[in-house]
C-alpha positions in Angstrom: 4.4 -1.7 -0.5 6.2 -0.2 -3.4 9.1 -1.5 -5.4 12.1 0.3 -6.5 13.1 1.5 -9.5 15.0 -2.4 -9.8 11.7 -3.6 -9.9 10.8 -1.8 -12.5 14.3 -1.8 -14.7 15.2 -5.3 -13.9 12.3 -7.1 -12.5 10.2 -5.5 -15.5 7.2 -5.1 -12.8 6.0 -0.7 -8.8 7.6 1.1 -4.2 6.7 0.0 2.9 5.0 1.8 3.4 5.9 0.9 -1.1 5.2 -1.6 -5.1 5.7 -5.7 -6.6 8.3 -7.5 -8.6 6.4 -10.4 -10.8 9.6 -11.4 -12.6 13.3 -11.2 -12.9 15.7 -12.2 -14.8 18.9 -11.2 -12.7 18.9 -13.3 -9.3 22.6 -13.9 -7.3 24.1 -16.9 -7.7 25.9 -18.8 -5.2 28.9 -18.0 -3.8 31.8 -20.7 -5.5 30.1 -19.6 -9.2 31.0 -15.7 -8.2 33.9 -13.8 -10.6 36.9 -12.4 -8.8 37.5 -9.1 -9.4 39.9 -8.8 -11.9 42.3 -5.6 -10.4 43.6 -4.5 -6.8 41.3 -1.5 -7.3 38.3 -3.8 -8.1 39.0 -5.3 -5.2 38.2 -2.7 -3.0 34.6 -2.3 -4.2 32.5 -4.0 -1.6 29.7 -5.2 -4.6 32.3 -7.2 -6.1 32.6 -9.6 -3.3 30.0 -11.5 -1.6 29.3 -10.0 2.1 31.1 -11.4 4.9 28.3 -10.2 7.3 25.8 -12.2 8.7 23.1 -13.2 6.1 25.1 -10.9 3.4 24.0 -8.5 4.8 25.2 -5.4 3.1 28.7 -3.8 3.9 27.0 -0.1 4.3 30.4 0.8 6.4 32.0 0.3 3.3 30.1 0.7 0.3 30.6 4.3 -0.9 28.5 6.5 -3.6 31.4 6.4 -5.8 31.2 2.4 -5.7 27.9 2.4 -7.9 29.1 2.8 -11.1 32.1 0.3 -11.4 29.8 -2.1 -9.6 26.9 -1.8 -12.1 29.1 -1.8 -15.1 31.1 -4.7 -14.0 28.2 -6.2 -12.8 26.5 -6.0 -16.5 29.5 -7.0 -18.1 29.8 -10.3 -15.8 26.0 -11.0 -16.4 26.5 -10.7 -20.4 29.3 -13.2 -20.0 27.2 -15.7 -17.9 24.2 -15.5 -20.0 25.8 -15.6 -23.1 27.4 -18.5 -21.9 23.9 -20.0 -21.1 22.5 -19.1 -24.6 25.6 -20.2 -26.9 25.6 -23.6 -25.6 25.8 -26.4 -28.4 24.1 -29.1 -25.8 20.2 -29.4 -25.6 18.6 -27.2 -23.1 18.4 -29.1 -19.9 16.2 -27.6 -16.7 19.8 -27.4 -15.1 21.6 -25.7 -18.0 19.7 -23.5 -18.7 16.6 -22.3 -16.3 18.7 -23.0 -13.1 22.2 -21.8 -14.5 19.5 -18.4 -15.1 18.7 -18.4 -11.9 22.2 -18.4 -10.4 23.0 -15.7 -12.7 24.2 -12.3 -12.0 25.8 -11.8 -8.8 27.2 -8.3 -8.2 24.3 -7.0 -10.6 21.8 -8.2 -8.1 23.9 -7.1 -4.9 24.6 -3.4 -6.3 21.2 -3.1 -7.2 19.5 -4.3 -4.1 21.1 -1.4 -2.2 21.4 1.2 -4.7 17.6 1.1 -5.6 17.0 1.1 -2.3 19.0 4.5 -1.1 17.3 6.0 -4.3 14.1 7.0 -2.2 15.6 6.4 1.3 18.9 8.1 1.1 19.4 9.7 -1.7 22.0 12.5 -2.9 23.4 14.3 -5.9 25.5 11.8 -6.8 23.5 8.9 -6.3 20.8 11.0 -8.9 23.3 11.0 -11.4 24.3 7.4 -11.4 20.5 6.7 -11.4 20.3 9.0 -14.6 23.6 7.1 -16.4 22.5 3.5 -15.2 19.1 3.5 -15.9 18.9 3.3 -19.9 21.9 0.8 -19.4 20.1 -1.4 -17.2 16.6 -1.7 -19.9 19.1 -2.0 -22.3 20.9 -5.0 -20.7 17.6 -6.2 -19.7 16.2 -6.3 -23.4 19.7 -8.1 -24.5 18.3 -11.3 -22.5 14.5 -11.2 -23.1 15.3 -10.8 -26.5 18.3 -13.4 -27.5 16.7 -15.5 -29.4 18.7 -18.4 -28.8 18.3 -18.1 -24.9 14.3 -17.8 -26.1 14.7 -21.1 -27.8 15.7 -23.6 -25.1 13.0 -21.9 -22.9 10.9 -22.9 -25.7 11.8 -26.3 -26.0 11.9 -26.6 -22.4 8.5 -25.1 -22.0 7.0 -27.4 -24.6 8.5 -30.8 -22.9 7.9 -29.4 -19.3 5.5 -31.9 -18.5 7.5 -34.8 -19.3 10.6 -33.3 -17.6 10.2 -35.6 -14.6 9.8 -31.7 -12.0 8.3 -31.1 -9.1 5.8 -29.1 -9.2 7.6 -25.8 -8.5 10.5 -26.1 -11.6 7.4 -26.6 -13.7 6.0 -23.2 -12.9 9.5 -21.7 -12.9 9.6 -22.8 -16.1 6.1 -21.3 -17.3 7.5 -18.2 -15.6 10.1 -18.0 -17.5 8.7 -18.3 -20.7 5.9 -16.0 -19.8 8.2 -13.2 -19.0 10.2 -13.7 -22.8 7.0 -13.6 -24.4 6.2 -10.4 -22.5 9.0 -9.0 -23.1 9.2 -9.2 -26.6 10.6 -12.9 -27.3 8.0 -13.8 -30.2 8.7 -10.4 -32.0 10.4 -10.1 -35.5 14.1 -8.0 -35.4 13.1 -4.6 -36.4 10.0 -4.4 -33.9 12.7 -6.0 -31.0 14.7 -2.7 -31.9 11.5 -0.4 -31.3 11.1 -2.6 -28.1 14.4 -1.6 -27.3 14.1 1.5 -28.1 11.1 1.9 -25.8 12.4 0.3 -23.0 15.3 2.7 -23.4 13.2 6.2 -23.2 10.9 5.4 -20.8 13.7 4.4 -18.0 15.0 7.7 -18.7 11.6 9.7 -18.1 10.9 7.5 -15.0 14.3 8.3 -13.5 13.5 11.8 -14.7 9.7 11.8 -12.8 11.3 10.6 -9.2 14.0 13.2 -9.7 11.7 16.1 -10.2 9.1 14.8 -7.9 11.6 15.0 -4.9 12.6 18.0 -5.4 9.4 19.7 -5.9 8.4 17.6 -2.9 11.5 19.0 -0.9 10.9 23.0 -2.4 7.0 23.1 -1.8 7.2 22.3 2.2 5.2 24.8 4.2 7.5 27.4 6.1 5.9 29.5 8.5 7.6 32.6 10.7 5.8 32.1 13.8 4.7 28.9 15.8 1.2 30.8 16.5 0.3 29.5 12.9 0.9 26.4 13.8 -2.0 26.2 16.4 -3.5 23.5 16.7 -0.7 20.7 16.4 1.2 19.5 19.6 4.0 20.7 21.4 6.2 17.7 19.8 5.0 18.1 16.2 5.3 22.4 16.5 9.1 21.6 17.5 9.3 18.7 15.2 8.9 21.6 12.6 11.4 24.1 14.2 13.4 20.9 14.2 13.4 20.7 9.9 13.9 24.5 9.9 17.0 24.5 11.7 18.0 20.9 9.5 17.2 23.2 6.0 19.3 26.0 7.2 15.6 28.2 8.0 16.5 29.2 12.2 13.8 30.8 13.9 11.2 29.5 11.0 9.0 26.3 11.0 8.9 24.1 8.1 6.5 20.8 7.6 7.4 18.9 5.3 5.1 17.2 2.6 4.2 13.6 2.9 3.4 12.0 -0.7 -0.7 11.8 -0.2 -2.5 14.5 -1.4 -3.7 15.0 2.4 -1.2 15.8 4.7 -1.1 15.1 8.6 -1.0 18.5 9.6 -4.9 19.3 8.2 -6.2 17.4 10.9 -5.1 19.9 13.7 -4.6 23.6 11.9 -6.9 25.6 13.0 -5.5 28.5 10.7 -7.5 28.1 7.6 -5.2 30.1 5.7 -2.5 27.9 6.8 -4.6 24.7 6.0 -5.2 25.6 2.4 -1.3 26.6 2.1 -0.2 23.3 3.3 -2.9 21.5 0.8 -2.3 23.7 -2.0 1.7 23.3 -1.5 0.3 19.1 -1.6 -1.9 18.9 -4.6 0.1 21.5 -6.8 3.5 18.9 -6.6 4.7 18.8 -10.1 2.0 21.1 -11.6 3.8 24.2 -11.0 4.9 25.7 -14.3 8.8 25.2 -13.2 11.3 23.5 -14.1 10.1 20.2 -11.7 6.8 20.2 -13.8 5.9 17.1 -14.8 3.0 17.3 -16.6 4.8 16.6 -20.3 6.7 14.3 -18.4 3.5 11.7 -17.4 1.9 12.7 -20.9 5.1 11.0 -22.7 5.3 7.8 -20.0 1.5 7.1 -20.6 1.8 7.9 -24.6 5.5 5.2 -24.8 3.2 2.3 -22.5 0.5 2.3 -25.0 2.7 2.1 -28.2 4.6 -0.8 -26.2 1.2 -2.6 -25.1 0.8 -2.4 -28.9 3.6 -3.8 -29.9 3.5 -6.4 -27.6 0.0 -7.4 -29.2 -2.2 -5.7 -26.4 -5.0 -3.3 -27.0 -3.6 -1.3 -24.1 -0.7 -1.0 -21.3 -3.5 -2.2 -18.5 -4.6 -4.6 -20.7 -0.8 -5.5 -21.2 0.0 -5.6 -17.7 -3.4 -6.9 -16.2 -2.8 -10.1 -18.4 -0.1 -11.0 -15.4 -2.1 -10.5 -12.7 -5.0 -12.3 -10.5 -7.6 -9.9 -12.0 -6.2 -10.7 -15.5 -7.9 -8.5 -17.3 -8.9 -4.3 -16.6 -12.6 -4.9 -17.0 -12.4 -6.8 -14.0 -10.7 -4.5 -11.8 -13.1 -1.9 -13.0 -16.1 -3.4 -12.7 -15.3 -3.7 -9.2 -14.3 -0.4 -8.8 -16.7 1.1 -10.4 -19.6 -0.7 -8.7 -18.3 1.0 -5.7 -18.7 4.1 -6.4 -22.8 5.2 -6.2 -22.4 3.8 -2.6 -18.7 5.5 -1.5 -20.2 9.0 -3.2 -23.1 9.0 -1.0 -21.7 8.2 1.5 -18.7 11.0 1.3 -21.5 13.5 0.4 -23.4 12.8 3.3 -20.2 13.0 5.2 -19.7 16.2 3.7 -23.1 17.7 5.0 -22.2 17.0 8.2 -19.1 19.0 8.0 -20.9 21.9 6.4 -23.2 21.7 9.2 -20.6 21.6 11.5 -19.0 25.1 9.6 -22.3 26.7 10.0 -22.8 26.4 13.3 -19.5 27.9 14.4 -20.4 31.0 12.1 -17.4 30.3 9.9 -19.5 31.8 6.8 -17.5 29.5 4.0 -17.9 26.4 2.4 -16.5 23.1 2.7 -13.3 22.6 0.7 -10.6 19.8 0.3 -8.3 21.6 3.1 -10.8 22.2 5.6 -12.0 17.9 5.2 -9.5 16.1 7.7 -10.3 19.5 10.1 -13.8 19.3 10.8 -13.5 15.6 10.0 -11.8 15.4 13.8 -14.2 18.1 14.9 -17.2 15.5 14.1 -15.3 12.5 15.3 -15.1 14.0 18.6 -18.8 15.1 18.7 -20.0 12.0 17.5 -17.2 9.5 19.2 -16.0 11.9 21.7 -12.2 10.7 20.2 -9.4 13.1 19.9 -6.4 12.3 17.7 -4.3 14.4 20.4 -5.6 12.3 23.5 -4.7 8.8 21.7 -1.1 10.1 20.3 0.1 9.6 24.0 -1.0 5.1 24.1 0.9 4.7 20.7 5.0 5.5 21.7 7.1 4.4 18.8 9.1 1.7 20.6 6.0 0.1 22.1 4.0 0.0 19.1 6.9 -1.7 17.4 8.0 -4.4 20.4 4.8 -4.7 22.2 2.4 -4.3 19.6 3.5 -5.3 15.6 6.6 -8.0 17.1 4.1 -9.2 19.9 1.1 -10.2 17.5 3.6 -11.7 15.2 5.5 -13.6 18.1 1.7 -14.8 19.1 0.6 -15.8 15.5 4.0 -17.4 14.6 6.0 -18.2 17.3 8.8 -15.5 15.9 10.7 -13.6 18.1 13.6 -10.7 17.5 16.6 -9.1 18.6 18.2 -5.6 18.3 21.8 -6.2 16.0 23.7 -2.8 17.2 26.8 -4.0 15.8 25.7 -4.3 11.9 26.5 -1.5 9.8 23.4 0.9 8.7 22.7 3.5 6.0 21.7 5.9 8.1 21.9 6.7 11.9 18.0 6.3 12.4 17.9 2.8 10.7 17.8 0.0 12.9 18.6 -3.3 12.6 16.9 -6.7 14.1 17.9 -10.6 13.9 14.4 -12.6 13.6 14.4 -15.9 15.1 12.1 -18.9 14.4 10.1 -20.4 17.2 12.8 -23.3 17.6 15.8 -20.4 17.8 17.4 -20.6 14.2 17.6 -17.3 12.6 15.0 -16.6 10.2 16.3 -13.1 8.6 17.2 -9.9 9.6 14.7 -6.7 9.2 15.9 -3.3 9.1 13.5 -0.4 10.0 13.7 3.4 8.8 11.3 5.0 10.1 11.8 8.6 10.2 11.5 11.6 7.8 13.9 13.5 5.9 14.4 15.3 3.1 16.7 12.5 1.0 13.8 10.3 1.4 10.8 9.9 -0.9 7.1 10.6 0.7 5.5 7.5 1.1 5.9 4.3 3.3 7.1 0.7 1.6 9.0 -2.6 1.8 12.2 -3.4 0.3 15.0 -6.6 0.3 18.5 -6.2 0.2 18.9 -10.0 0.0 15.8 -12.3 -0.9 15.5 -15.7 0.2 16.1 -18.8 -2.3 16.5 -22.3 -1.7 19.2 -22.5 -4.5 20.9 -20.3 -3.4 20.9 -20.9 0.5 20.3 -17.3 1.3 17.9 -15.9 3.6 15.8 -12.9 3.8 17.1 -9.8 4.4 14.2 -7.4 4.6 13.6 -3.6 5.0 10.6 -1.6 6.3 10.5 2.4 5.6 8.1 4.9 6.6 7.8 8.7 7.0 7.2 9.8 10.4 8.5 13.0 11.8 11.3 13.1 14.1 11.1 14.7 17.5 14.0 16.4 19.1 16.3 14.3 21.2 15.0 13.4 24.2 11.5 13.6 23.1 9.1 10.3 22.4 7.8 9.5 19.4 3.9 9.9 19.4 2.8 7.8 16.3 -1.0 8.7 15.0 -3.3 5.8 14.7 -2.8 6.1 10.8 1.3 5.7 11.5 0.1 3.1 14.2 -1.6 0.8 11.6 1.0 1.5 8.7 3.9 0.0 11.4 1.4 -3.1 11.1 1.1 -2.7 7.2 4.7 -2.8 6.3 5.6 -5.4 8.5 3.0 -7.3 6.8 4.8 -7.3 3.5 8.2 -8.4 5.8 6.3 -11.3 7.1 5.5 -11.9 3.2 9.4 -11.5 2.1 10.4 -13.5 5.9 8.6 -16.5 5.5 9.4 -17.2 2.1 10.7 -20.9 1.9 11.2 -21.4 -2.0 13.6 -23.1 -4.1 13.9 -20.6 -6.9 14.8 -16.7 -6.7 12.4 -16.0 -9.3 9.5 -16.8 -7.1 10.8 -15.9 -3.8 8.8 -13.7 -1.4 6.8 -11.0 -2.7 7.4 -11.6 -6.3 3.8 -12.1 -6.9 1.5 -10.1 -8.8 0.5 -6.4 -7.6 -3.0 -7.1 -6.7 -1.8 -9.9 -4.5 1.3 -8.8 -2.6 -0.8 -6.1 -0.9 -2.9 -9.1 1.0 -0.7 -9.7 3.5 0.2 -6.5 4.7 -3.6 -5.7 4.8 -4.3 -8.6 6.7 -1.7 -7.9 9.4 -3.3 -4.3 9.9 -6.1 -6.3 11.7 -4.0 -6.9 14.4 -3.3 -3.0 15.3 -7.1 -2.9 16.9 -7.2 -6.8 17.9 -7.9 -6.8 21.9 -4.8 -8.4 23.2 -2.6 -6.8 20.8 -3.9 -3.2 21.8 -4.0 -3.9 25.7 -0.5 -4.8 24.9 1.2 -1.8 23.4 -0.9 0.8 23.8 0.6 2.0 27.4 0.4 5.7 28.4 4.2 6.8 27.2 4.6 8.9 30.5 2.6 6.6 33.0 2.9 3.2 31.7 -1.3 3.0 32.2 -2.8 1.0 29.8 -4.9 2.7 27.2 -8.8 3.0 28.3 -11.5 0.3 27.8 -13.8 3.7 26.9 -11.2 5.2 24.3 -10.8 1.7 22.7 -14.4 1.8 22.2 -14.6 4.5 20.9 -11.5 3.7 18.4 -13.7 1.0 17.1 -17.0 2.6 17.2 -15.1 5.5 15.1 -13.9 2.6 12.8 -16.2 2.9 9.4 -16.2 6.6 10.1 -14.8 9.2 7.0 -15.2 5.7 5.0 -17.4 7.5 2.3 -14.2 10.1 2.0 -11.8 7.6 2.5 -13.2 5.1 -0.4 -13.6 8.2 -2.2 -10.2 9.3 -2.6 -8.7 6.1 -3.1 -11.2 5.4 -6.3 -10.4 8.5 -7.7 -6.5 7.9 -7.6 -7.5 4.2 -8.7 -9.4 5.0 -12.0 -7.0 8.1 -12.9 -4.3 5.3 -12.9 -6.3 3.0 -15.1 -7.5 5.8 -17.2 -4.2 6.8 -18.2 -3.3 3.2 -19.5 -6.2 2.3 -20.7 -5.5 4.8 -23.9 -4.2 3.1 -27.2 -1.4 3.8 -29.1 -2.2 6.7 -31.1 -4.2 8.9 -28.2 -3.5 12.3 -28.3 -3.6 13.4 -24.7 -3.1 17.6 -24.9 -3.3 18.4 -21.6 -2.5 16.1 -18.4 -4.7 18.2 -16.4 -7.5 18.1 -18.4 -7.1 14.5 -19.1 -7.6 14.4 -15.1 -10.1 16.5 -14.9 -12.3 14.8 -17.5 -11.4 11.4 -16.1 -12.6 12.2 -12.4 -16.0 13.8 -14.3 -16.5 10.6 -16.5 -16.2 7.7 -13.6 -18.3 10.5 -10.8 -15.6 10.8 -8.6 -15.3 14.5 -9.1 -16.4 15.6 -5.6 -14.2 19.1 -5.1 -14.4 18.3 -1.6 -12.6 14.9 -1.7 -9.8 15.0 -4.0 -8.2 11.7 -5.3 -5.4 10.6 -2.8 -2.8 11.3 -5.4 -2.8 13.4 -8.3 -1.2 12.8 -11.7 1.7 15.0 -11.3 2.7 13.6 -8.3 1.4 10.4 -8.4 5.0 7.7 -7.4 3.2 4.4 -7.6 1.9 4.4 -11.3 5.1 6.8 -12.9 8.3 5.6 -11.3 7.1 3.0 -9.8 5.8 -0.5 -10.9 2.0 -0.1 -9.8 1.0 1.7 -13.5 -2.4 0.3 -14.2 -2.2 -1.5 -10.7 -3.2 0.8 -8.5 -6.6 -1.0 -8.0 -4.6 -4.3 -6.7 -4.9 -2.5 -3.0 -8.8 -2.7 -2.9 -8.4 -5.8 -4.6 -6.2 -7.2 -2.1 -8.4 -5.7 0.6 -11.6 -8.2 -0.7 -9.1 -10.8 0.3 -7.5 -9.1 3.3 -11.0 -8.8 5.1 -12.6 -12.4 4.1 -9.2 -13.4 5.7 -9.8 -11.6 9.0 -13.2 -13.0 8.8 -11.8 -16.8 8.4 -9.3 -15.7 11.4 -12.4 -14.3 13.6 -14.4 -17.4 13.1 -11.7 -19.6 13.6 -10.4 -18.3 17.3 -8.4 -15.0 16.1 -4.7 -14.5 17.2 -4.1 -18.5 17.8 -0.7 -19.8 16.7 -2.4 -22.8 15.0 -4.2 -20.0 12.5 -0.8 -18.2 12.5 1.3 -21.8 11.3 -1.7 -22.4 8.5 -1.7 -18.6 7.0 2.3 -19.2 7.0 2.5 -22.7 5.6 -0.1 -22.1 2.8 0.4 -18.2 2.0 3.2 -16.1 3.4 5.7 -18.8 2.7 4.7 -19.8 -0.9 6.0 -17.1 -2.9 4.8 -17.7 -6.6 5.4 -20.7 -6.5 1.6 -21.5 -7.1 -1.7 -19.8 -8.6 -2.8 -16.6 -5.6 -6.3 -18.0 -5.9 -5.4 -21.1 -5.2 -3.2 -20.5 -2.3 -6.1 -18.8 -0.9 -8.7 -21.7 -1.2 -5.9 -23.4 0.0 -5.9 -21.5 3.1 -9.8 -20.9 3.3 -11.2 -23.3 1.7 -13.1 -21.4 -0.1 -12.8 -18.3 -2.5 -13.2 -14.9 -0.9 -16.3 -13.0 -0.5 -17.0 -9.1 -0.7 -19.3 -8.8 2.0 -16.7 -8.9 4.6 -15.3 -5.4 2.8 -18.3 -4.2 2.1 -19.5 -4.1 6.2 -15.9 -2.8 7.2 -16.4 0.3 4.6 -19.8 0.5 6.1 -20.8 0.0 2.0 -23.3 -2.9 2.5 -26.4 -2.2 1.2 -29.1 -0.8 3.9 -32.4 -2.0 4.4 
């Protein structure tokens, strides 16, 4: 998962598949404390109101690009008035007057944000771009005129320092330590003229992070491989060969094929292309993104985001920005996440190297007279998987059909674990003509949300795969979730099926994993709703629901021959799981490198001189020994969404992290019966539904009884040691 820009602008957080929100200071309130708008023409802004349609749900058969603006700026200006209101009180700060009248603040802010940060990586446009460029310095600017008002600061305080004696629950107590935790982050305790540095700041690196998704989707967009002749496409399947004609004809490129590039440094197509030329055009086109020499470059631009954290961490009082941000977090500090990184990586190099020998092996003995390099991997990667597991991507594509995977398969296992069950909404209003919309229902028939789901490619969409909200669930509030899934797969012509992979397969599992998380939320407070909960937690859940893509009753469900309706083989799902910890030593590879590049960069002081972004890389990959040329890291610097744009800077680890729990989870579920609704109502009741409203560790032990181990990781990487 991967937060919007709101997350990082408003939320001051990363991102379905995106990262995570960990605060925020700008939650809706109810509807009787909303502002009429002031003029007929206000009036017919669709932000301005509160939604008529089910859940508040948003009007997207209203709302029009030219609504942003007046929205946001009204929206700010009602927020100043509400919060000045809170802060000029003469009364003593009360849990009511202040915290919760916070919490009920900033209505149309929080609805035109919801959507607009959303359509800026799954529908954007020109217009929407430029509004992102105008609002985005207003928005850390509006931001920093609450977290630093000192008289808003002070009845935190005081409330903070009498919390215990406040007569709370349990959950208004840690709302209030959230509260006061996010002020002091965000500069609260700071003197005037060092809150005006803060501001200033804030104020630049909005801009260069609008800047850095701008530029990134375009160079994304210009660098798709286009080839004249379907013969170079040999190798990929009839669907994905006119999948590409398909984007030709959409870019205006008839009689030409065009793939476009996914946000990984290693793109689908590898797998199959048996031209080699056209292999190391498609990776090069990949792993050059943003290091191009044009005017999308973005080198200067990552150089100037890493070098305006560090002097923020400083003035914030922290050694560094992952120090800064780690603080927050379940690791809490970066020599944690390291160490465990780190100690990963004698094991994940052998093991990629030995991988690697194979495939050289493999290359010599069909003559091919070259060595092994990063476009060739995923290539012979197959050609070994098949020798050695006799499984073909091409002959499993057929048992994963979109529409089973996603009724039969990812609803199925939740409707088994949870009792849940959903239905198609055809007559709610969509952004898009390929996003679908569902009403989820509790076991006992009451609506529990409603999930939308926008699945396929395009070129207004960021690479990449996440989980969003357009309206959060909160107590307070009495709204419920409503939650949005988004992922990158190609779209067939019409009329064709949709043949996932079994990496598409298990990333329809991931994402709803983090809607489960932001479905199941049942808290009081906005602030600690859902998935606002630190980085290196909010990735657990999604993790965990992947288990289910392979789990036996799940997979004899879905995975159905899409022309016969015959149930995938008992000898190709063995083979599936024999294949399991194979490519793990590449797989662990790539991910570490992307990790510790992303730690590297904010682990630099204030003060670093950092000359060259690709040298910094370069040096970096050298100095933690994952420079293997054949494996490079899973995302580069220059095009690297999560840690620039996005709210996972310096968190980039939290997915292995969340993976240690993720596994020892799967392990609890095995040893206690497996897909059983009696495991499903305990993971809901003490996890998925708790938001922040408690310590992660504890909602673990809570749940396991126990803290996690790394063994159960460890034998699923196949990183345990031997002997």
């Amino acid at each position: 998962m991967r937060k919007t820009l709101l997350a990082a602008l408003i939320v001051s957080a990363l991102a379905a598949c995106s990262e995570p929100a960990t605060d925020t200071t700008m939650a809706p309130k109810d509807a009787a404390a909303t502002q009429a708008p002031a003029t007929p023409a206000a009036a017919a802004n669709p932000f301005l109101t509160q939604s008529t349609l089910p859940l508040q749900a948003p009007h997207f058969d209203q709302i029009k690009d030219e609504h942003y603006l007046p929205a946001f700026e009204e929206g700010m200006k009602q927020h100043r008035a509400e919060i000045e209101a809170i802060a000029a009180q003469t009364e003593p700060a009360t849990f009511a007057n202040t915290i919760e009248a916070m919490e009920r603040s900033g209505a149309v802010l929080y609805r035109v944000a919801k959507v607009f940060f959303n359509l800026t990586e799954s529908n954007t446009n020109e217009t929407i771009q430029k509004v992102q460029a105008e609002v985005a310095p207003k928005l850390a600017q509006h931001q920093d005129a609450i977290l630093l008002d000192g008289r808003l600061f002070a009845r935190i305080q005081a409330l903070y320092d009498t919390r215990d004696t406040l007569g709370l629950d349990a959950e208004s107590v840690r709302l209030i330590e959230r509260y006061h935790q996010n002020f002091v982050r965000g500069g609260a305790t700071l003197g005037e003229e060092q809150k005006a540095q803060l501001r200033g700041l804030n104020e630049k690196l909005s801009s260069l992070q609008t800047t850095f998704q701008e530029q990134l989707l375009k160079d994304t967009n210009a660098s798709a491989l286009i080839v004249d002749s379907a013969e170079e496409l040999d190798g990929l399947s009839p669907g994905d060969i006119a999948a590409a004609a398909e984007t030709a004809k959409e870019r205006g490129l008839e009689g030409k094929w065009v793939i476009a590039l996914q946000l990984p440094t290693g793109q689908p197509a590898l797998t199959n292309l048996k031209n080699r030329a056209v292999r190391e055009r498609l990776y090069k086109a990949s792993s050059m993104r943003g290091n191009q020499g044009n005017e999308n470059d973005t080198n200067q631009l990552i150089v100037e985001i890493a070098k305006l954290r560090a002097e923020r961490a400083a003035l914030l009082g922290a050694p560094n920005h992952a120090a800064y941000t780690l603080e927050s977090q379940m690791a809490q500090a970066p020599e944690k996440a390291m160490a465990m990184m780190t100690g990963l990586v004698p094991a994940a190099r052998a093991n990629a190297e030995a991988e690697a020998a194979k495939l050289q092996a493999m290359i010599d003995a069909e003559g091919g007279g070259f060595q092994l390099e990063p476009w060739d991997w995923a290539y012979y990667a197959e050609k070994v998987r098949k020798a050695e597991y006799d499984l073909d991507d091409a002959a499993v594509r057929p048992y994963f059909e979109l529409e089973r995977v996603l009724n039969d398969g990812v609803f199925y296992a939740a409707n088994q674990l949870f009792g849940i069950t959903v239905k198609e909404r055809k007559d709610l209003p969509v952004y898009h003509p390929d996003v679908r919309v569902f009403e989820v229902f509790n076991a006992d028939g009451s609506t529990l949300g409603l999930f939308y789901a926008d699945y396929y490619a395009r070129a207004a969409k960021r690479g990449g795969a996440w989980m969003d909200s357009f309206v959060d669930q909160a107590g307070l509030l009495g709204t419920k979730p409503v939650i949005v899934n988004v992922l990158n797969v190609p779209k067939p012509p019409a009329g064709e099926p949709t043949l996932l992979s079994f990496d598409d397969t298990n990333t329809l599992f991931h994402e709803f994993g983090h809607a489960l998380h932001g479905l199941f939320s049942n808290v009081r407070y906005p602030l600690l709703t859902g998935t606002n909960v630190p980085r290196d937690f909010v990735e657990f859940p999604s993790q965990w629901n992947e288990n289910w893509t392979l789990d036996p009753k799940v997979l004899r469900n879905y995975a159905k021959h899409y022309q016969t309706g015959e149930p995938i083989p008992e000898e190709l799902i063995a083979k599936i799981e024999a294949a399991g910890k194979f490519n793990q030593g590449f797989a662990t590879m790539e991910y570490l490198g992307a990790a510790l590049l992303d730690m590297e960069w904010h682990l630099q002081p204030a003060g670093a001189v950092i000359a060259d972004a690709q040298a910094f890389e370069r040096d970096t990959l050298a100095k933690y020994q994952v420079d293997f040329a054949p494996v490079p890291p899973r995302y580069r610097s220059s095009y690297f969404a999560h840690i620039w744009p996005g709210g996972y800077g310096a968190g980039y680890y939290s997915y292995l992290w969340s993976e240690v729990l993720d596994a020892d989870a799967n392990a609890w579920f095995q040893a206690n019966g497996g897909l059983k609704p009696e495991n499903g109502a305990r993971f809901r009741d003490l996890v998925l539904s708790r938001g922040d409203t408690k310590p992660q560790m504890q909602q673990y032990q809570d749940f396991a009884g126990r803290e996690p181990s790394i063994e159960p990781l460890l034998k699923r990487r196949g990183l345990e040691p031997k002997g």
